[in-house]
C-alpha positions in Angstrom: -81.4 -24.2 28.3 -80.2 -21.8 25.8 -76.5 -22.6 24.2 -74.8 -19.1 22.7 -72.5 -19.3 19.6 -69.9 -16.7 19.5 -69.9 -14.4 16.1 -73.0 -12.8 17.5 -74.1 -9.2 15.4 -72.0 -6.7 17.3 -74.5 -3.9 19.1 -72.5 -1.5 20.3 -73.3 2.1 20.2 -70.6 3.9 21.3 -66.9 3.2 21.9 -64.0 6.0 23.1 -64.0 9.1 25.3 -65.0 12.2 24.2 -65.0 15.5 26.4 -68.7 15.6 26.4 -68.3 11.8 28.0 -66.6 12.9 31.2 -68.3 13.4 34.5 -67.0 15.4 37.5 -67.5 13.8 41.2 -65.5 14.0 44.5 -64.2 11.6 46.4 -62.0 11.5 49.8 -58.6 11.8 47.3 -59.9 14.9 45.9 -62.1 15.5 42.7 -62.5 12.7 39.5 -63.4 12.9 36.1 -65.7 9.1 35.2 -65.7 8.6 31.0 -67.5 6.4 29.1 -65.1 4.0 27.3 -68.4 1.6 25.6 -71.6 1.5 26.2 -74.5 -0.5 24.4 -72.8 -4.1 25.7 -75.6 -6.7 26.5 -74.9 -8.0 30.4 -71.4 -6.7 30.9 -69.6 -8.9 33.1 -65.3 -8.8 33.6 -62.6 -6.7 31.4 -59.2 -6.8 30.9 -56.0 -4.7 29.0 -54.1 -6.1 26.5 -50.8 -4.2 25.6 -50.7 -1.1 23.9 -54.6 0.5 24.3 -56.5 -2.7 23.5 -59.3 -3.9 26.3 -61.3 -7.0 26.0 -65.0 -7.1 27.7 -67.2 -10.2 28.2 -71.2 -10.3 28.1 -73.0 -13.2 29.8 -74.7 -13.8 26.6 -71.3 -15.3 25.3 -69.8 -12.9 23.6 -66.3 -11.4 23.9 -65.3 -8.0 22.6 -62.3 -6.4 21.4 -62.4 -2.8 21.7 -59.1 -1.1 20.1 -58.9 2.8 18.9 -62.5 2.9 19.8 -64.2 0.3 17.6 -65.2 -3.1 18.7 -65.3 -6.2 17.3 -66.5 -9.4 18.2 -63.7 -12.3 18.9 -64.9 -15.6 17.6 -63.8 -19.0 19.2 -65.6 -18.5 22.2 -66.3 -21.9 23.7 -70.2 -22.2 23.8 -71.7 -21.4 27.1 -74.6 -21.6 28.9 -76.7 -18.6 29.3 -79.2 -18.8 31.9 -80.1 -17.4 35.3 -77.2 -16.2 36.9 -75.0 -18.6 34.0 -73.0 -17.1 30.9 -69.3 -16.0 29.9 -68.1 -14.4 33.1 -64.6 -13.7 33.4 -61.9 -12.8 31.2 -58.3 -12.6 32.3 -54.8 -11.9 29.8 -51.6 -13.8 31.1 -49.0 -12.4 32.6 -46.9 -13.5 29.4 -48.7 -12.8 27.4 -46.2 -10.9 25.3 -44.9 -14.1 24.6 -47.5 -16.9 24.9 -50.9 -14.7 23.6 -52.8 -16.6 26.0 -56.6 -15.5 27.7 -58.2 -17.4 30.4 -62.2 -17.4 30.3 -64.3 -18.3 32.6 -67.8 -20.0 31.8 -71.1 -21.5 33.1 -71.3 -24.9 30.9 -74.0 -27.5 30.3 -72.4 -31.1 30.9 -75.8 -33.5 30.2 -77.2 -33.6 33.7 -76.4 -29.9 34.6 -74.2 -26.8 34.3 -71.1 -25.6 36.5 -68.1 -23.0 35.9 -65.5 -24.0 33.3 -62.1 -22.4 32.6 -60.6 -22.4 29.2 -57.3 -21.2 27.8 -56.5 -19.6 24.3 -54.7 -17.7 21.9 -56.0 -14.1 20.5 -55.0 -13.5 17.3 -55.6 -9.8 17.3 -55.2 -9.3 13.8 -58.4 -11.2 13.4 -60.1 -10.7 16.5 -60.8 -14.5 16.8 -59.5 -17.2 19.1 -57.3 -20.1 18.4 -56.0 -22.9 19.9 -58.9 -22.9 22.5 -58.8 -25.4 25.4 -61.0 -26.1 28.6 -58.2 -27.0 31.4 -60.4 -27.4 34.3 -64.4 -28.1 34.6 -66.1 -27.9 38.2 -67.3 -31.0 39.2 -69.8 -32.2 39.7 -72.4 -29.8 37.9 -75.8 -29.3 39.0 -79.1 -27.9 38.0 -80.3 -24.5 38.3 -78.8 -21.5 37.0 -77.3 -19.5 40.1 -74.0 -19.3 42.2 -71.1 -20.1 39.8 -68.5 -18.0 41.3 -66.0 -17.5 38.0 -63.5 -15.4 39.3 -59.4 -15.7 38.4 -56.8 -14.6 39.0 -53.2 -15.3 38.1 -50.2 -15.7 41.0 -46.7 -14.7 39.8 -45.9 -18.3 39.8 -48.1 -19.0 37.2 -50.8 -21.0 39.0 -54.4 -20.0 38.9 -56.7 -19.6 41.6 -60.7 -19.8 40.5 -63.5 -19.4 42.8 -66.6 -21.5 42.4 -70.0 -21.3 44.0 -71.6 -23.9 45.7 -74.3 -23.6 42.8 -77.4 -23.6 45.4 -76.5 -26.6 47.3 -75.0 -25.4 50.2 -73.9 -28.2 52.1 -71.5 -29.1 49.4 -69.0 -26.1 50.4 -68.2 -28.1 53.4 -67.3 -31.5 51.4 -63.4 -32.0 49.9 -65.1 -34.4 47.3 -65.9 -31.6 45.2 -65.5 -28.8 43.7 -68.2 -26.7 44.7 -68.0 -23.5 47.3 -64.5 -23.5 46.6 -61.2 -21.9 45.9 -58.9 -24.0 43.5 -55.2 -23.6 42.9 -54.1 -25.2 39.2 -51.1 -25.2 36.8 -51.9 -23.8 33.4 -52.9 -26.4 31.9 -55.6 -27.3 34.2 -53.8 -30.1 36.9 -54.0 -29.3 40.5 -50.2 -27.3 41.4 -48.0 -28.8 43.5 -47.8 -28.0 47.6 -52.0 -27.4 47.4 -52.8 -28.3 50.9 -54.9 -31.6 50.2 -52.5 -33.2 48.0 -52.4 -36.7 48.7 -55.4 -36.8 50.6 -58.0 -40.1 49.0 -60.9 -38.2 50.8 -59.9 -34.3 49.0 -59.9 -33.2 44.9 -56.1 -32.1 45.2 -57.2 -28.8 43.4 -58.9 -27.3 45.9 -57.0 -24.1 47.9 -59.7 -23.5 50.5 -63.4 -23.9 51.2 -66.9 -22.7 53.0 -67.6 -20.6 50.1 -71.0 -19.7 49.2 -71.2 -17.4 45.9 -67.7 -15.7 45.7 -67.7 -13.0 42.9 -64.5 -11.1 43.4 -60.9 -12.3 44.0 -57.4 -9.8 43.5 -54.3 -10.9 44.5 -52.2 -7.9 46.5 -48.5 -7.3 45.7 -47.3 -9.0 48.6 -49.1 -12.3 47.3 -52.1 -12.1 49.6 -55.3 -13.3 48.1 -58.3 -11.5 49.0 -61.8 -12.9 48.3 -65.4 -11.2 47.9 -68.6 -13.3 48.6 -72.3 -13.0 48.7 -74.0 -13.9 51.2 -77.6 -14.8 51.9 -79.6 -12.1 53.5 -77.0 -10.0 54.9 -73.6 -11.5 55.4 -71.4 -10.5 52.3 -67.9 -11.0 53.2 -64.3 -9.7 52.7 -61.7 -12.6 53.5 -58.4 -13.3 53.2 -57.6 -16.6 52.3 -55.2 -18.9 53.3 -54.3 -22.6 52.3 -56.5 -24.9 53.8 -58.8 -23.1 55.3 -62.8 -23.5 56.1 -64.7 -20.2 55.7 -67.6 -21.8 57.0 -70.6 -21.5 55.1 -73.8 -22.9 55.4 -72.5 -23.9 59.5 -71.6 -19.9 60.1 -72.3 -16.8 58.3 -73.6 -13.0 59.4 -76.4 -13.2 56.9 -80.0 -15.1 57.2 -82.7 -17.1 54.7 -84.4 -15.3 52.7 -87.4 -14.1 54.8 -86.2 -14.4 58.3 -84.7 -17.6 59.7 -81.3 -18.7 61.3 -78.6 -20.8 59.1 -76.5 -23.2 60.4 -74.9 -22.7 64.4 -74.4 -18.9 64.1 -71.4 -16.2 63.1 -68.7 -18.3 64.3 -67.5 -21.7 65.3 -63.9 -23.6 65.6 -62.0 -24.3 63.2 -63.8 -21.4 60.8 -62.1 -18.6 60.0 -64.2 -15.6 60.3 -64.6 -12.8 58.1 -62.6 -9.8 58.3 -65.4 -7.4 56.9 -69.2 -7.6 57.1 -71.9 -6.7 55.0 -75.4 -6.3 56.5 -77.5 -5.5 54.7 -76.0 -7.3 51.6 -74.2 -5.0 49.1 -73.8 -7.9 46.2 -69.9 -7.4 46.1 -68.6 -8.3 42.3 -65.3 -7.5 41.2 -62.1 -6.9 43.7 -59.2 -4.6 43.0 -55.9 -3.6 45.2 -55.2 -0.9 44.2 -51.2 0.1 42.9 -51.3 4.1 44.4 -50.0 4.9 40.7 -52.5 7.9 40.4 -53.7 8.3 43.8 -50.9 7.7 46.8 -53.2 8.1 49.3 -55.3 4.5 48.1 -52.1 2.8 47.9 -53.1 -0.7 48.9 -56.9 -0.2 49.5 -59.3 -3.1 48.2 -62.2 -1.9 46.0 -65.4 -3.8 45.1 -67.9 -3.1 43.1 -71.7 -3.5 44.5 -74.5 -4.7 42.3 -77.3 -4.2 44.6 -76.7 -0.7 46.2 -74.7 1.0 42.6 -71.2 2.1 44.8 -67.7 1.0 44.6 -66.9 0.7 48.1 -63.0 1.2 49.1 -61.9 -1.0 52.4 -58.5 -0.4 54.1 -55.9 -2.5 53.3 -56.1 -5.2 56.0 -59.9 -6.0 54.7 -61.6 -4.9 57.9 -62.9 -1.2 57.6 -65.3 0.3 54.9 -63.5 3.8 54.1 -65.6 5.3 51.5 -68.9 4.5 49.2 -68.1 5.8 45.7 -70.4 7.2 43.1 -74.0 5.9 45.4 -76.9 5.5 42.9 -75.0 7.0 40.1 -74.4 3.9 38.3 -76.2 0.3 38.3 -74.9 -2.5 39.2 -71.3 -1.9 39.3 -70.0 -5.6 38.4 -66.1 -5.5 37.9 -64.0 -3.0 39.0 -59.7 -2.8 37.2 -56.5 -0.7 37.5 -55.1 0.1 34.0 -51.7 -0.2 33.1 -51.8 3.5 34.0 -53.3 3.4 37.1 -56.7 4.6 35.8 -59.8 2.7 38.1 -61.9 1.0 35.1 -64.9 -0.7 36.0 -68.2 -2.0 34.5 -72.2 -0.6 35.3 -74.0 -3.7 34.2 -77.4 -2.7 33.6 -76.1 0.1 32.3 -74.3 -1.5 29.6 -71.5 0.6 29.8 -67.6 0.6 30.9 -66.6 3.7 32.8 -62.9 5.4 33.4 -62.0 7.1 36.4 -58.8 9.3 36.5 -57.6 12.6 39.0 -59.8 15.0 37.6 -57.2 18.5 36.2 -56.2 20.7 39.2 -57.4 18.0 41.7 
C-alpha cells in the first residue's frame, strides 16, 4: 500500500503550444492539426476547463495540476489516495456553477482498513493559490475490497445537478449482479453525496437507494449527450468491451452475459444474452480498453455533430461511433499515440484528450484550409 500526499515536486517539462508542437493528420472530416498542450505528467488520467484558458489534469499518483498561460502548478488539498495497481486520483470534473459555487468533483481509489474502493469528493479551487479548500468526500463505494484493479471513477454531471459515478466491480464479479452494493455499478446522487430522489430502487430494504443501474464490470468512460442520454464505456474481459446506453434500472448483465471470454480461453457465465439483460449496443472484440467518452457538440466539425468518441488504451486510437452507439465510424490517429486515456470537447469545440504513457495532453483543431 502506498498513500500519496498532494504538494508533490511539480515535473513538468513543457506546457503550451508552439508551432513546432503541431502535427498534421487526416481524418474523414478533412485534415487536423494535434498540439501538445503538456507533457512530462506522471500517469495522466482525466482533464477538465475551468473558465477563461485554465485546464486542470489529474495523475494517478495523486496529484492534481493547474495549467494556466502555460505554467503548471500543483493544487494542494488533494484528499490522500491510494496508488496502486490499477488505483490512484482518476477523475476530475468542474461544476456546472461553478462560476458561482468554485466547486471540483474528484474521483479517487481509497484505503478504508480492510481494503480500497472509489471515493468522490467535492471542493473549492482557490485559483489564486492553486490549492483546495473546503474539501469533502460525499460518497465512498461500499464495501471496499482488496486488490488494486477495476475501480471505474467516471462522472459526470446531469443539468439537474445530480451526479452519476461508475464503479467497478473491483475483481469480484458476482457482486455487479447484487443491489446490496455498490460495486459494478452506476450511481445517481445529490451533491452532497445522498442518493437523489426518483432513483429506481428507492424504497427498496433489499437495494442501496443510490444505485442507477447495474451488470457493470470495469466502466471507464461515461458522457451525457444533449438530449440527457447517458452513454457508458466498459471493459470487458477478453474481448467484449461495450458501448451502452443506460437506462434507470437496468441489468447490463455481467459476469451471467458478456461478448468477451477468461483470460486464456474459457466461457463466462450463460452466453451474450439472456432476459431481462439489456444487450450492448456496440461490441468490442478484440478488446480496445475504451477510457474516456465524449459526444461531441459539432462546434468545429458539423459533420461529427452527435458522434461518441473514446479513447483506447490498448490499441493507441480514438475511435468515433455514430450517434445511436452501434457502428464504429472511424479509428483516429492508430499507433500514433499510447494509451489514449480521456478524450474532452473545449469550450471551443477543440477535441482535447490525454496519451497516458506518453505523458502528454494533446489538441486537436480543423487544421488551416481544411
Amino acid at each position: 500500500m502506498r498513500l500519496v500526499p498532494a504538494g508533490l515536486a511539480l515535473a513538468i517539462l513543457a506546457c503550451g503550444p508552439g508551432p513546432a508542437a503541431a502535427e498534421r493528420y487526416e481524418t474523414s472530416a478533412g485534415a487536423v492539426e494535434v498540439s501538445r498542450m503538456a507533457s512530462g505528467l506522471s500517469t495522466p488520467w482525466s482533464l477538465a476547463f475551468l473558465p477563461g484558458n485554465a485546464w486542470l489534469v489529474t495523475e494517478r499518483d495523486g496529484r492534481l495540476l493547474l495549467i494556466e498561460g502555460g505554467a503548471a502548478r500543483p493544487v494542494s488539498g488533494v484528499p490522500e489516495v491510494w496508488a496502486r495497481g490499477q488505483g490512484g486520483l482518476l477523475d476530475v470534473v468542474v461544476a456546472r456553477d461553478y462560476a458561482f459555487s468554485h466547486e471540483i468533483f474528484l474521483t479517487f481509489a481509497e484505503w478504508r482498513g480492510a481494503g480500497a474502493a472509489t471515493s468522490l469528493a467535492v471542493a473549492k479551487l482557490d485559483q489564486r493559490t492553486a490549492a483546495l479548500d473546503d474539501v469533502e468526500v460525499i460518497f465512498r463505494q461500499e464495501p471496499p475490497a482488496k486488490g488494486g484493479a477495476h475501480f471505474g471513477g467516471r462522472v459526470v454531471e446531469a443539468p439537474d445537478g445530480t451526479l452519476f459515478l461508475t464503479l467497478g466491480e473491483r475483481h469480484e464479479r458476482e457482486t455487479a449482479q447484487y443491489l446490496d452494493n455498490d460495486r459494478g455499478k452506476i450511481v445517481r446522487i445529490r451533491r452532497d453525496g445522498a442518493p437523489a430522489a426518483r432513483n429506481p430502487f428507492s424504497g427498496r430494504a433489499d437495494a442501496r437507494a443510490e444505485i442507477w443501474s447495474f451488470g457493470h464490470r470495469n466502466p471507464q468512460g461515461i458522457a451525457m449527450g444533449p438530449d440527457g442520454a447517458l452513454w457508458e464505456t466498459e471493459h470487458g474481459p477478453q474481448g467484449g468491451d461495450e458501448v451502452n446506453r443506460i437506462a434507470p434500472g437496468r441489468n447490463y448483465g455481467w459476469p451471467v452475459v458478456t461478448f468477451g471470454e477468461e483470460y486464456g480461453g474459457g466461457a463466462i457465465g450463460r452466453g451474450t444474452g439472456a432476459p431481462g439483460m439489456e444487450a450492448p449496443l456496440h461490441v468490442w472484440t478484440p478488446s480496445i480498453a475504451p477510457s474516456g467518452l465524449m459526444v461531441y457538440s459539432g462546434e468545429l466539425w458539423p459533420e461529427w455533430k452527435g458522434d461518441l468518441f473514446a479513447g483506447s488504451l490498448k490499441y493507441d486510437f480514438i475511435s468515433r461511433l455514430s450517434p445511436d452507439g452501434r457502428d464504429e465510424l472511424e479509428r483516429m490517429f492508430q499507433g500514433e499515440f499510447a494509451r489514449i486515456r480521456d478524450i474532452r470537447e473545449a469550450p471551443d469545440g477543440a477535441i482535447w484528450f490525454i496519451a497516458e504513457s506518453d505523458g502528454a495532453v494533446w489538441r486537436m483543431v480543423p487544421a488551416p484550409g481544411s
